[in-house]
C-alpha positions in Angstrom: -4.0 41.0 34.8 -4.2 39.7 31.5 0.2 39.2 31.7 -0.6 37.2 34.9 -3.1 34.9 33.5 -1.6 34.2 30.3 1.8 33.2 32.2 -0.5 30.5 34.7 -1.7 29.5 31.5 1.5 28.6 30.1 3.2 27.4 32.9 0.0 25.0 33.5 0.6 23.7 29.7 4.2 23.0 30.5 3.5 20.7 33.1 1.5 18.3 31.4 3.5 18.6 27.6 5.8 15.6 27.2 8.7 15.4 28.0 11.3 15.5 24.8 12.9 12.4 24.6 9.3 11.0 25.4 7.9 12.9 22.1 10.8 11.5 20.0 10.1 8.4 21.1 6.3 8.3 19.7 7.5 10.1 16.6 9.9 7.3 16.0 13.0 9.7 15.7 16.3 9.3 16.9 18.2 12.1 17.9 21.3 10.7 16.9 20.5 9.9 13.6 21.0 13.5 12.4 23.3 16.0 13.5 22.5 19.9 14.8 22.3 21.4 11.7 19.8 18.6 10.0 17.7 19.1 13.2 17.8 22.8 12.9 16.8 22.7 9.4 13.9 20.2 9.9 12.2 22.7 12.6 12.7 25.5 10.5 10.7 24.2 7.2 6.9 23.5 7.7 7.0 20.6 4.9 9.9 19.0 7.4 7.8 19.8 10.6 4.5 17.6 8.7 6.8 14.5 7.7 8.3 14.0 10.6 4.5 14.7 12.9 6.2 17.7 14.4 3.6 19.9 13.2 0.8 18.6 15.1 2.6 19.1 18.6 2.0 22.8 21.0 4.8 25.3 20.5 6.2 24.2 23.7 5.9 20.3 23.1 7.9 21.5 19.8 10.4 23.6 22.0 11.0 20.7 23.8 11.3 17.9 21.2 13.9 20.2 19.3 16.1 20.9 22.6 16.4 17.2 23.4 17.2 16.5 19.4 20.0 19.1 19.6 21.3 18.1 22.8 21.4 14.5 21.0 22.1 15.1 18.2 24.9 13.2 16.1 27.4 15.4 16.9 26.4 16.4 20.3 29.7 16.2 22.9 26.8 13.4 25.3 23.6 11.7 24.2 20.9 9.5 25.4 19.5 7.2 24.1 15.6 8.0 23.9 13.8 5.6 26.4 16.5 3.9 27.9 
């Protein structure tokens, strides 16, 4: 029982976190401003997670942000371009 609530419970959070690009958007970061491994290294450091106002943000708000970074990143084969 407690398996099937906690799993409502997260699917309910996930539907009203932000999306990711929308989260790098009020952050002010660009996803193409850094490549994979600078992205990777930011969400891997809590000092890097607090400069940037990552730190702040749900586990899956974070999971989020960081997916749409990587997939943007730099050196990503495609990007977007966050809010356009």
């Amino acid at each position: 029982m407690k398996k099937v609530f906690l799993l409502i419970s997260l699917f309910i959070v996930s539907l009203f976190s932000k999306d990711g690009s929308i989260l790098a958007k009020e952050l002010g970061l660009k996803a193409d401003e850094k490549v994979k491994r600078q992205w990777n290294r930011i969400f891997s450091k809590e000092k890097y997670l607090k400069r940037y106002g990552i730190y702040e943000l749900s586990q899956i708000e974070k999971d989020k942000l960081k997916s749409y970074l990587l997939k943007n990143a730099a050196d990503a084969i495609s990007s977007e371009v966050a809010g356009d």
